[in-house]
Biopython code that builds the backbone (N, CA, C, O; Angstrom):
import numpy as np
from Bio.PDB.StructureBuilder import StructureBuilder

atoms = [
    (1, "UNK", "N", (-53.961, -109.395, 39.614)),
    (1, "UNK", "CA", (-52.907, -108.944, 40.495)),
    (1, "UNK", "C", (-53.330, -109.083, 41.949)),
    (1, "UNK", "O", (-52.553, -109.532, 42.792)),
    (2, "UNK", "N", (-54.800, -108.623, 42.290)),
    (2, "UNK", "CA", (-55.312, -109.283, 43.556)),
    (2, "UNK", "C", (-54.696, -110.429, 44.559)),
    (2, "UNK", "O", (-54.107, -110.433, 45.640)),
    (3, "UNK", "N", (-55.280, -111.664, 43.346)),
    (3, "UNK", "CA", (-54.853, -113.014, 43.779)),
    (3, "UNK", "C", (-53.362, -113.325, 44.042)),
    (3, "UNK", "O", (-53.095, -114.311, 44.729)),
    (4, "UNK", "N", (-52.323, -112.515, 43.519)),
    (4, "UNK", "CA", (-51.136, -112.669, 43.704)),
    (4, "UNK", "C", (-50.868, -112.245, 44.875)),
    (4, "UNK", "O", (-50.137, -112.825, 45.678)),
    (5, "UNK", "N", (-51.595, -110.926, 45.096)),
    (5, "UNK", "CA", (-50.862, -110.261, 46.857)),
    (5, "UNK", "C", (-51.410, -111.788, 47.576)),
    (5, "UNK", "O", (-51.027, -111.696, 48.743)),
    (6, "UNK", "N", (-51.881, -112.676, 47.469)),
    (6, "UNK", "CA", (-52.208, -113.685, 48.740)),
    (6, "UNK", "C", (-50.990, -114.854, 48.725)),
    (6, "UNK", "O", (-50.687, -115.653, 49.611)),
    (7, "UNK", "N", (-50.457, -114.671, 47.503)),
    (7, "UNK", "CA", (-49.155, -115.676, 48.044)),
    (7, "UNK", "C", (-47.655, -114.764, 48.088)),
    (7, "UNK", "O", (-46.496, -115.095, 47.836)),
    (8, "UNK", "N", (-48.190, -113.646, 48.469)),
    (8, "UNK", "CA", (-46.383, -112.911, 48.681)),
    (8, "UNK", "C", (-46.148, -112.988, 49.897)),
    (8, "UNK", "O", (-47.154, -113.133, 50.592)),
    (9, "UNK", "N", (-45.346, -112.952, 50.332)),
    (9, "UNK", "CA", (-44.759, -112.738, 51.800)),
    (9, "UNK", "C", (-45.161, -112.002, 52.563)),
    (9, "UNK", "O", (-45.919, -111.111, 52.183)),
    (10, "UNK", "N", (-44.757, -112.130, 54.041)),
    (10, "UNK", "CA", (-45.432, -111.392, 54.803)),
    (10, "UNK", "C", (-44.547, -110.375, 54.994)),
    (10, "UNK", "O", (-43.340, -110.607, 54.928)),
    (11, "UNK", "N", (-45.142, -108.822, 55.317)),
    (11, "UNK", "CA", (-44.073, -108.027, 55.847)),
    (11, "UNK", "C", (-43.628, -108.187, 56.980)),
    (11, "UNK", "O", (-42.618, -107.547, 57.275)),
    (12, "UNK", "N", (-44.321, -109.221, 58.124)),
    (12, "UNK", "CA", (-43.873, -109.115, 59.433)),
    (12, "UNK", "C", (-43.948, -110.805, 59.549)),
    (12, "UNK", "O", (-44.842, -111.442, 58.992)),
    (13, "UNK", "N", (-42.932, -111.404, 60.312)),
    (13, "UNK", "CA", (-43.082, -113.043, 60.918)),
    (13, "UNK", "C", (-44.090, -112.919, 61.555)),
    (13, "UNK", "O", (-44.432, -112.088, 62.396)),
    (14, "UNK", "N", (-44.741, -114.082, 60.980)),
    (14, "UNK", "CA", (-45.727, -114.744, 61.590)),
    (14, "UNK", "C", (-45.564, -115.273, 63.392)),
    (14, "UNK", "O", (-44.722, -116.111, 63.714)),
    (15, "UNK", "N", (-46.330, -114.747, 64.219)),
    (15, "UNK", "CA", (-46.614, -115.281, 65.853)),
    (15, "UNK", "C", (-47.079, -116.017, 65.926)),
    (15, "UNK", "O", (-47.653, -116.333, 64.884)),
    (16, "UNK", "N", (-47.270, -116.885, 67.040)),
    (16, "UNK", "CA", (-48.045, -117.984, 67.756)),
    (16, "UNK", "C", (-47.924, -117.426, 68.807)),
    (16, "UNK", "O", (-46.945, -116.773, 69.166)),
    (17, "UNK", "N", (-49.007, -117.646, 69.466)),
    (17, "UNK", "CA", (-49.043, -116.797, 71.481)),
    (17, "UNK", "C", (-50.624, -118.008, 71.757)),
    (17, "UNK", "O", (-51.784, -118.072, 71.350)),
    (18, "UNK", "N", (-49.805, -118.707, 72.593)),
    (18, "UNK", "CA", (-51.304, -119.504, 73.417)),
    (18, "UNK", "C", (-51.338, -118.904, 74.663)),
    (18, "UNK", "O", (-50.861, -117.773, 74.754)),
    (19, "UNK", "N", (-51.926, -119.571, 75.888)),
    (19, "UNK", "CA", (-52.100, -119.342, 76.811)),
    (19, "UNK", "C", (-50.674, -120.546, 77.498)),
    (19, "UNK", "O", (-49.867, -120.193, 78.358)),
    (20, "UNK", "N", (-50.698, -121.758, 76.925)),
    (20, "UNK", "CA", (-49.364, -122.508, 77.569)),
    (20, "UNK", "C", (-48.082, -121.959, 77.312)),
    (20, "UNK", "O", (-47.252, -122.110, 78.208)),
    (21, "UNK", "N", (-47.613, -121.137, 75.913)),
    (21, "UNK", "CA", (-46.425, -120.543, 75.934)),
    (21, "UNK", "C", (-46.966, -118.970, 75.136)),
    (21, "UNK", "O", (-47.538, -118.550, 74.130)),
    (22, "UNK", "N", (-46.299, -118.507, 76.437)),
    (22, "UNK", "CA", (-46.232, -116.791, 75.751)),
    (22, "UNK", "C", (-45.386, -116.184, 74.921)),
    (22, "UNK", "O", (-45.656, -115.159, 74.295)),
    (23, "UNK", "N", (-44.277, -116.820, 74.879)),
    (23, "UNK", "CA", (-43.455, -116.476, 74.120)),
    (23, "UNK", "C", (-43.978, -116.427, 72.098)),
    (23, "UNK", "O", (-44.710, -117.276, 71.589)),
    (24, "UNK", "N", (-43.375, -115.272, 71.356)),
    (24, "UNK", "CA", (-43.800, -115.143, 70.277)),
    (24, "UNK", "C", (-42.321, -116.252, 69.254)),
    (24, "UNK", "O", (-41.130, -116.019, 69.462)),
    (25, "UNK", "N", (-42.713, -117.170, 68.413)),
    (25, "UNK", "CA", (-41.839, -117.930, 67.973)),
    (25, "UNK", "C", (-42.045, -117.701, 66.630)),
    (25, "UNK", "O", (-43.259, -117.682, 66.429)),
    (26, "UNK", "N", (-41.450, -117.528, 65.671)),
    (26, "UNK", "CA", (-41.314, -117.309, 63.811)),
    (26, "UNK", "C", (-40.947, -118.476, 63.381)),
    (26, "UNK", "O", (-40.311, -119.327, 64.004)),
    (27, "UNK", "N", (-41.409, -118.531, 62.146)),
    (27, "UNK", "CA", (-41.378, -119.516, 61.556)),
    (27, "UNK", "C", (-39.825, -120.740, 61.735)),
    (27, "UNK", "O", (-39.720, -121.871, 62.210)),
    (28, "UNK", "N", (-38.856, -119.802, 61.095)),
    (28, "UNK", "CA", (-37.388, -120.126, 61.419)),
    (28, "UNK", "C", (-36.988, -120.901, 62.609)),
    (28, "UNK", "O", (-36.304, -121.923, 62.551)),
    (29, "UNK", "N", (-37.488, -120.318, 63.792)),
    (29, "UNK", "CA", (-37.344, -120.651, 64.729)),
    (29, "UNK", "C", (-38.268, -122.223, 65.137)),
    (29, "UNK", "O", (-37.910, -122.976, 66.043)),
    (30, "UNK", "N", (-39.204, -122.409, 64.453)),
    (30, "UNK", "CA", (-39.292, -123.722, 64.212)),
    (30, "UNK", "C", (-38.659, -124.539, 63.993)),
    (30, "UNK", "O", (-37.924, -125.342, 64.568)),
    (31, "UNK", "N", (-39.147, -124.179, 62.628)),
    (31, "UNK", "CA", (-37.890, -125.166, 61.372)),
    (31, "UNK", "C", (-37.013, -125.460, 62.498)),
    (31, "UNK", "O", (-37.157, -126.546, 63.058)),
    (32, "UNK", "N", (-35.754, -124.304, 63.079)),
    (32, "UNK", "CA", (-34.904, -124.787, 63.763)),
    (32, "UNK", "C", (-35.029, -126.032, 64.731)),
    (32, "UNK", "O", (-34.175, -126.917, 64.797)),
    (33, "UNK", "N", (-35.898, -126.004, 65.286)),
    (33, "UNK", "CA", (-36.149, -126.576, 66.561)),
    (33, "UNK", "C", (-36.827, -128.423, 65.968)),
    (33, "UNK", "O", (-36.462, -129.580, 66.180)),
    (34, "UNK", "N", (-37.820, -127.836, 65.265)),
    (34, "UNK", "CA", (-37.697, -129.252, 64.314)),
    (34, "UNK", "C", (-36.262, -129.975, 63.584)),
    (34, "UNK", "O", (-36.115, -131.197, 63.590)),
    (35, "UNK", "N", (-35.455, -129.228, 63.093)),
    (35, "UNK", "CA", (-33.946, -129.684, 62.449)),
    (35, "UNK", "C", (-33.287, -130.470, 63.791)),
    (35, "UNK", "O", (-32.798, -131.598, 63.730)),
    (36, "UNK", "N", (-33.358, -129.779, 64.823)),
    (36, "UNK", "CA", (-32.747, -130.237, 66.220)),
    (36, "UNK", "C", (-33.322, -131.507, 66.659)),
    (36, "UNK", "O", (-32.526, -132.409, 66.922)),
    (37, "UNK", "N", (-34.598, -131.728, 66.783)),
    (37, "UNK", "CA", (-35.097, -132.901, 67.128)),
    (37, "UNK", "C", (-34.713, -133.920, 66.098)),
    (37, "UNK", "O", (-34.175, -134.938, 66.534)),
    (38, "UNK", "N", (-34.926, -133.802, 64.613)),
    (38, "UNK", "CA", (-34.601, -134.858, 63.897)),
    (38, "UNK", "C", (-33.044, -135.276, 64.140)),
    (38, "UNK", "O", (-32.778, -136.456, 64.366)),
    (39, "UNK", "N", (-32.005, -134.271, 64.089)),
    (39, "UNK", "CA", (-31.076, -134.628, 64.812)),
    (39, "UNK", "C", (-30.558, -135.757, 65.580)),
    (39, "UNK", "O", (-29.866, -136.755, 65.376)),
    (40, "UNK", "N", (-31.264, -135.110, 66.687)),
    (40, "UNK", "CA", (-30.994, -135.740, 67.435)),
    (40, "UNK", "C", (-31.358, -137.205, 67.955)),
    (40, "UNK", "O", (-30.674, -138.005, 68.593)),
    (41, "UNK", "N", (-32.689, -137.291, 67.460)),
    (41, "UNK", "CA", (-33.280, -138.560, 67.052)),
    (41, "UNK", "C", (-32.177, -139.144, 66.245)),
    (41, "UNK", "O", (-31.405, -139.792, 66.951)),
    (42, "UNK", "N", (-31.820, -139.113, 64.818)),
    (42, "UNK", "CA", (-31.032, -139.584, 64.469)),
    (42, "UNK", "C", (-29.603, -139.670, 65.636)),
    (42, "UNK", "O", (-29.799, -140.727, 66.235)),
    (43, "UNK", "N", (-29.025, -139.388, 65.882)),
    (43, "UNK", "CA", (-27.727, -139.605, 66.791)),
    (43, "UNK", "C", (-28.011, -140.080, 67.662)),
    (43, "UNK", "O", (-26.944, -140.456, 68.147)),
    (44, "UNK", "N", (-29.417, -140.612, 68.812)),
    (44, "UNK", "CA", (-29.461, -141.332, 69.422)),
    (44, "UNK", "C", (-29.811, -142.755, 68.980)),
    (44, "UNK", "O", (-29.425, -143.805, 69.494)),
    (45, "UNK", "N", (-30.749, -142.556, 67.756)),
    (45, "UNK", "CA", (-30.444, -144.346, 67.410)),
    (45, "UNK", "C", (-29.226, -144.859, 67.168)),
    (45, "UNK", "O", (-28.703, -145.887, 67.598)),
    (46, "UNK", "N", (-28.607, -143.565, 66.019)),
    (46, "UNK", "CA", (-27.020, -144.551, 65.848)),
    (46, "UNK", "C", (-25.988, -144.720, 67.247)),
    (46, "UNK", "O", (-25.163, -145.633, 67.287)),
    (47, "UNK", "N", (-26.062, -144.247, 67.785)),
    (47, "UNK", "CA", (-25.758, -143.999, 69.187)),
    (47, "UNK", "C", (-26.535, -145.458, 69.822)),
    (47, "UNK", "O", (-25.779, -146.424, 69.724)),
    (48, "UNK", "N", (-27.526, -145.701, 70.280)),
    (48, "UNK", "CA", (-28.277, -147.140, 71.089)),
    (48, "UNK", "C", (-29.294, -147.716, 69.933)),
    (48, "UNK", "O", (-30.480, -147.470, 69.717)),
    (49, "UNK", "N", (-28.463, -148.481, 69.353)),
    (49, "UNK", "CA", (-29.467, -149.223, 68.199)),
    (49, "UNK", "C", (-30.011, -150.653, 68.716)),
    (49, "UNK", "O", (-29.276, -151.486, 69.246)),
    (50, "UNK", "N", (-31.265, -150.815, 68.513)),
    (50, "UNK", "CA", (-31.483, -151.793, 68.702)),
    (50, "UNK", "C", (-31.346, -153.141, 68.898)),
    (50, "UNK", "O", (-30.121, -153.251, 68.931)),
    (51, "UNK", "N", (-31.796, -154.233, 69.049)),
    (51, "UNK", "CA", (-31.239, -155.783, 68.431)),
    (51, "UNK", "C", (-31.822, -155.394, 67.428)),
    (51, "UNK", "O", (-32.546, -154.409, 67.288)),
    (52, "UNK", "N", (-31.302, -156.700, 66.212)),
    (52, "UNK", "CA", (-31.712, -157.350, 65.237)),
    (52, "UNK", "C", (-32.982, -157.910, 65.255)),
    (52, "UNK", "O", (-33.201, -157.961, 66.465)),
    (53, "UNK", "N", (-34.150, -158.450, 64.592)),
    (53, "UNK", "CA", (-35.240, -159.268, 64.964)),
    (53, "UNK", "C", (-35.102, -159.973, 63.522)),
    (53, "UNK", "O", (-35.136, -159.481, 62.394)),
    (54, "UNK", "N", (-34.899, -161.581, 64.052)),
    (54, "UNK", "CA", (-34.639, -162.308, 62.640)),
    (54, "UNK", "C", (-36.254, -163.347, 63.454)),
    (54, "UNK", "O", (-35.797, -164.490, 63.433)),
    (55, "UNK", "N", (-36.901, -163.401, 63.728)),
    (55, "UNK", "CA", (-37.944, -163.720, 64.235)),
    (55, "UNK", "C", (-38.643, -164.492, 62.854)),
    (55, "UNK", "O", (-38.749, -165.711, 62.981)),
    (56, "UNK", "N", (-39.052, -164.001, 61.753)),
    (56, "UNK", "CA", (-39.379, -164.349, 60.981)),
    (56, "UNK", "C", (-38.517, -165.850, 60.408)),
    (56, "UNK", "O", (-39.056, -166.953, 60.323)),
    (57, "UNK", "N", (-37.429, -165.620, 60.146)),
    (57, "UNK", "CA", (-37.011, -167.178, 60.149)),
    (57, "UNK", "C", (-37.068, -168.207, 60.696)),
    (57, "UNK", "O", (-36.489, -169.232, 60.337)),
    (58, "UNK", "N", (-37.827, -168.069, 61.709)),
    (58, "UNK", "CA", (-37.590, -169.591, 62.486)),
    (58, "UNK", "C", (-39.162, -169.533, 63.049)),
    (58, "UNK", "O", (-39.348, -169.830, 64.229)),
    (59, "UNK", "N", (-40.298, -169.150, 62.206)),
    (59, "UNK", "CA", (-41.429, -169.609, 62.344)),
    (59, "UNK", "C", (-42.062, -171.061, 61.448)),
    (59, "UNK", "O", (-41.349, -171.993, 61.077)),
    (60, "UNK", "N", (-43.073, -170.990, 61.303)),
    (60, "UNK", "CA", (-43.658, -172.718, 60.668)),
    (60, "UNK", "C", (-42.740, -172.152, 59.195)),
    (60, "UNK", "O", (-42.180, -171.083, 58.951)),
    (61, "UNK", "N", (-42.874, -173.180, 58.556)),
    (61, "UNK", "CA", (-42.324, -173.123, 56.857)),
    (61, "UNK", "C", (-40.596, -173.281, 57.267)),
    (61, "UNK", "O", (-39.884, -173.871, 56.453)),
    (62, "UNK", "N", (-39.985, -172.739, 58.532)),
    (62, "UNK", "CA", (-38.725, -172.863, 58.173)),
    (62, "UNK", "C", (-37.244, -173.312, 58.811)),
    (62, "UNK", "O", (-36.164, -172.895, 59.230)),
    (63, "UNK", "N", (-38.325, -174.882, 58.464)),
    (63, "UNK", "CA", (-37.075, -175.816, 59.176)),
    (63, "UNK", "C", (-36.500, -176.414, 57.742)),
    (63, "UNK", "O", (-37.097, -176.459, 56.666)),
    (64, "UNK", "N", (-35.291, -176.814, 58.025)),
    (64, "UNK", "CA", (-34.270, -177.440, 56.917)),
    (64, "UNK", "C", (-35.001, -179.147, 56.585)),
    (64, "UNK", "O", (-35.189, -180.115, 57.321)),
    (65, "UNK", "N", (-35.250, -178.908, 55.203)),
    (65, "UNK", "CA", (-35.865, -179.928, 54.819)),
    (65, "UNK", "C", (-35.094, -181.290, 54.353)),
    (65, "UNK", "O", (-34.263, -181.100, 53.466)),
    (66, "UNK", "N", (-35.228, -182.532, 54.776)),
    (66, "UNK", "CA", (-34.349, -183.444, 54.109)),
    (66, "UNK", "C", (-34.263, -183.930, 52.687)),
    (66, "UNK", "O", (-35.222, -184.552, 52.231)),
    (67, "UNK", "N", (-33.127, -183.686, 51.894)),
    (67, "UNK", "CA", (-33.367, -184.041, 50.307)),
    (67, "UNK", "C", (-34.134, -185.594, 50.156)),
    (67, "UNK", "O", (-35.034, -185.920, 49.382)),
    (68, "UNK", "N", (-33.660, -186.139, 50.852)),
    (68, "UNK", "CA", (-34.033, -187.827, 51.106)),
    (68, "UNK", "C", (-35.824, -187.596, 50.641)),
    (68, "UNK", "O", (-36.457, -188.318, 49.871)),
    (69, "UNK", "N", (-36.357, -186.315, 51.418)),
    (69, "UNK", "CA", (-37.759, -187.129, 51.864)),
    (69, "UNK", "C", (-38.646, -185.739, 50.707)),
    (69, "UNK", "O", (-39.817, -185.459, 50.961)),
    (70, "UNK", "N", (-37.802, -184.917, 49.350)),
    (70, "UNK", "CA", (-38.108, -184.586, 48.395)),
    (70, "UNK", "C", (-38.993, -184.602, 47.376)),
    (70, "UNK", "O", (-38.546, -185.371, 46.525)),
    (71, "UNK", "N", (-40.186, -184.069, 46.979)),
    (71, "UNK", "CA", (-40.992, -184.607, 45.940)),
    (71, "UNK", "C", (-39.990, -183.951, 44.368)),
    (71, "UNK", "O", (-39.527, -182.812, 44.297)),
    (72, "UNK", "N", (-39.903, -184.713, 43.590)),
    (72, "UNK", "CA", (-39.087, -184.065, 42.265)),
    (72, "UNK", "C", (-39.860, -184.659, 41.197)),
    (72, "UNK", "O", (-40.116, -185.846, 40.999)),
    (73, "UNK", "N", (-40.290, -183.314, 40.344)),
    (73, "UNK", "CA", (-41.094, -183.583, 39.485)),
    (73, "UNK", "C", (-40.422, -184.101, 37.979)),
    (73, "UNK", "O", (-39.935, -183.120, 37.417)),
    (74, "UNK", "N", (-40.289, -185.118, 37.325)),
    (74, "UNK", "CA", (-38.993, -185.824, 36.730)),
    (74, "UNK", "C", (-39.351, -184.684, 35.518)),
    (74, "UNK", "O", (-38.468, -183.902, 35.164)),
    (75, "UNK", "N", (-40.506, -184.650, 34.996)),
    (75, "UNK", "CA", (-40.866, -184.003, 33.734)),
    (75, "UNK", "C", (-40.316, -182.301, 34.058)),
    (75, "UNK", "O", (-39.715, -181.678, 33.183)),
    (76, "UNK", "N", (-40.520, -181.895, 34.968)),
    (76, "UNK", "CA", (-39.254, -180.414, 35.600)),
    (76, "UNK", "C", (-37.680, -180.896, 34.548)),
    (76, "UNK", "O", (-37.301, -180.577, 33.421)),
    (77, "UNK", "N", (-37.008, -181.979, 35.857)),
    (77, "UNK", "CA", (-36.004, -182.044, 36.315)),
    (77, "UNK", "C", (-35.470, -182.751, 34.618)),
    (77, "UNK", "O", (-34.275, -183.045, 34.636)),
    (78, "UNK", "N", (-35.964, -182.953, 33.650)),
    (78, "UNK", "CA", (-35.511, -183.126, 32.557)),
    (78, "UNK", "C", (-35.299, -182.165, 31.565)),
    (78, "UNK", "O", (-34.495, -182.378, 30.658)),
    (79, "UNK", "N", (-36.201, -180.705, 31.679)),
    (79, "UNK", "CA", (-36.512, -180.243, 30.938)),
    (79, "UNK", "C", (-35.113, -178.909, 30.473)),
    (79, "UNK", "O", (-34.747, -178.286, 31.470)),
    (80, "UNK", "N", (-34.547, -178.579, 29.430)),
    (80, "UNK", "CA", (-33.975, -177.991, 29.238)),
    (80, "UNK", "C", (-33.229, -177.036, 29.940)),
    (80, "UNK", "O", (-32.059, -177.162, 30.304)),
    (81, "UNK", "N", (-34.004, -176.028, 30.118)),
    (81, "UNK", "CA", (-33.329, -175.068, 31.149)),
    (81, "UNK", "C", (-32.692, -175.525, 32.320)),
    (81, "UNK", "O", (-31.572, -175.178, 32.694)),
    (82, "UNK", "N", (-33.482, -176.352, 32.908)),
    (82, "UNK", "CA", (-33.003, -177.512, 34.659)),
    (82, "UNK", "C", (-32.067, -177.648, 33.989)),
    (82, "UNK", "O", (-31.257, -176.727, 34.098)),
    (83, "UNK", "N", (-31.719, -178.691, 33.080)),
    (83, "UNK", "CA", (-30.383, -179.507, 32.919)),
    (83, "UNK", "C", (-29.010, -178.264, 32.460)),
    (83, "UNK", "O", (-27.813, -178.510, 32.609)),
    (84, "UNK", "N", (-29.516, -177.083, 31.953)),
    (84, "UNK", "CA", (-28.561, -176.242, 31.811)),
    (84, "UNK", "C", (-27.872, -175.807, 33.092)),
    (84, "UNK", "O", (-26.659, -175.701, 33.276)),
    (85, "UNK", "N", (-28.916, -175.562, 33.989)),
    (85, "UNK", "CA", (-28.400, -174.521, 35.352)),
    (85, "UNK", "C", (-27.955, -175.381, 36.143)),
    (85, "UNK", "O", (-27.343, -175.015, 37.146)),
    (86, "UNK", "N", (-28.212, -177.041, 35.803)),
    (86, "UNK", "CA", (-27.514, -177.924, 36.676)),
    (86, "UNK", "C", (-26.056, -178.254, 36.481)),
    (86, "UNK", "O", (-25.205, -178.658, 37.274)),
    (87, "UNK", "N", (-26.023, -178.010, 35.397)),
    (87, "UNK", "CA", (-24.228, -178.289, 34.802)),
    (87, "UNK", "C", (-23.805, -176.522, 35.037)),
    (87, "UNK", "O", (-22.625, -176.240, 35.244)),
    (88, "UNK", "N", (-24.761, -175.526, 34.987)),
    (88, "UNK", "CA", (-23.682, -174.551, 35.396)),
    (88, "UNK", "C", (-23.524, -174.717, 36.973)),
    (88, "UNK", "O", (-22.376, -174.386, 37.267)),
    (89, "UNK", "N", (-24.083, -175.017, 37.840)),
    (89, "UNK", "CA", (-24.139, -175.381, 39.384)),
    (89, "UNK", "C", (-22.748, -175.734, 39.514)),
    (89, "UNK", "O", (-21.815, -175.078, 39.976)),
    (90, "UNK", "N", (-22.797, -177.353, 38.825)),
    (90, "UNK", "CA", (-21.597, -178.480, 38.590)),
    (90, "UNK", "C", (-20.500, -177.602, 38.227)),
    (90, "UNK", "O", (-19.460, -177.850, 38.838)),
    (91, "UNK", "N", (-20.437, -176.395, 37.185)),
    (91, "UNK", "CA", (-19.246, -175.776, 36.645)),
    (91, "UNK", "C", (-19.003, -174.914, 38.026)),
    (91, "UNK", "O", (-17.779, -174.873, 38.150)),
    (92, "UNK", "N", (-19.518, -174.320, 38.948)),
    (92, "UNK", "CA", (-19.124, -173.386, 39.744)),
    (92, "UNK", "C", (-18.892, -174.055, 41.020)),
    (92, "UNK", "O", (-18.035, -173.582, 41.767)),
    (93, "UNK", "N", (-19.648, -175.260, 41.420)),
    (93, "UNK", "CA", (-18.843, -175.725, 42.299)),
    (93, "UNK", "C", (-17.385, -176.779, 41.997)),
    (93, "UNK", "O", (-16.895, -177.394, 42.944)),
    (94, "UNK", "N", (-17.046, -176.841, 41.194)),
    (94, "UNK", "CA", (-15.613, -177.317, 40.090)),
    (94, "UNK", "C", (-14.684, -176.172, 40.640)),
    (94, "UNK", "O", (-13.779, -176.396, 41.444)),
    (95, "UNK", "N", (-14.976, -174.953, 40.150)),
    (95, "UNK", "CA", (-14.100, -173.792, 40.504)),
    (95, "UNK", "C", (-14.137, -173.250, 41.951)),
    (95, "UNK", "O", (-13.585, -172.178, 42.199)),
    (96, "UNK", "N", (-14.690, -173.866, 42.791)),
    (96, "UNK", "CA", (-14.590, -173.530, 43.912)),
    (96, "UNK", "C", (-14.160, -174.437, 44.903)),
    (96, "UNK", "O", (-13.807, -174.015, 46.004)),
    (97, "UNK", "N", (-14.153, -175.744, 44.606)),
    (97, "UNK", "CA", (-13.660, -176.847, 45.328)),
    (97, "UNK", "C", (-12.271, -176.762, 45.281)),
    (97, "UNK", "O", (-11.581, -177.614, 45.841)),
]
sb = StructureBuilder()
sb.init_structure("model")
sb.init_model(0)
sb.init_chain("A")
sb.init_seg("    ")
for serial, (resi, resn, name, xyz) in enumerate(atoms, 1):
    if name == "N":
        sb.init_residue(resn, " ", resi, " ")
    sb.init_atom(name, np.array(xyz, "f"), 0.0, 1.0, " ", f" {name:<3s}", serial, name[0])
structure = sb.get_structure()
């Protein structure tokens, strides 16, 4: 029963008193003040949001490659599955043309 009185509550809120603020603040009154900042943080980004950064796309690796100048591996490009997903390709651009 000892060990239990150390996680019950306090009878009185807990203080903080430094020498930079004298004022005595409780727990609550945190929390609050923390709830407020996240807040508001939130409502000023959605409020002034940034740019976009698409930066990553247009480093080495990603320029548009010419089919012309293609390595195609024939033993791939024969093999079952390829020739399936190529006629479904063919079926969906059919229905979309």
């Amino acid at each position: 029963s000892g060990s239990a009185a150390a996680f019950a509550p306090a009878s009185k809120p807990s203080t903080v008193s430094t020498s930079l603020h004298s004022t005595s603040t409780t727990r609550g009154d945190f929390l609050n003040q923390v709830a407020t900042l996240v807040v508001a943080g939130g409502l000023s980004t959605a409020a002034f949001p940034s740019a976009a950064n698409a930066g990553w796309a247009t480093g080495p690796g990603s320029a548009v490659l010419d089919p012309k100048e293609a390595i195609i591996d024939d033993d791939v490009l024969k093999s079952s599955p390829v020739q399936q997903a190529l006629q479904e390709v063919s079926g969906y651009a059919a229905l979309v043309s």
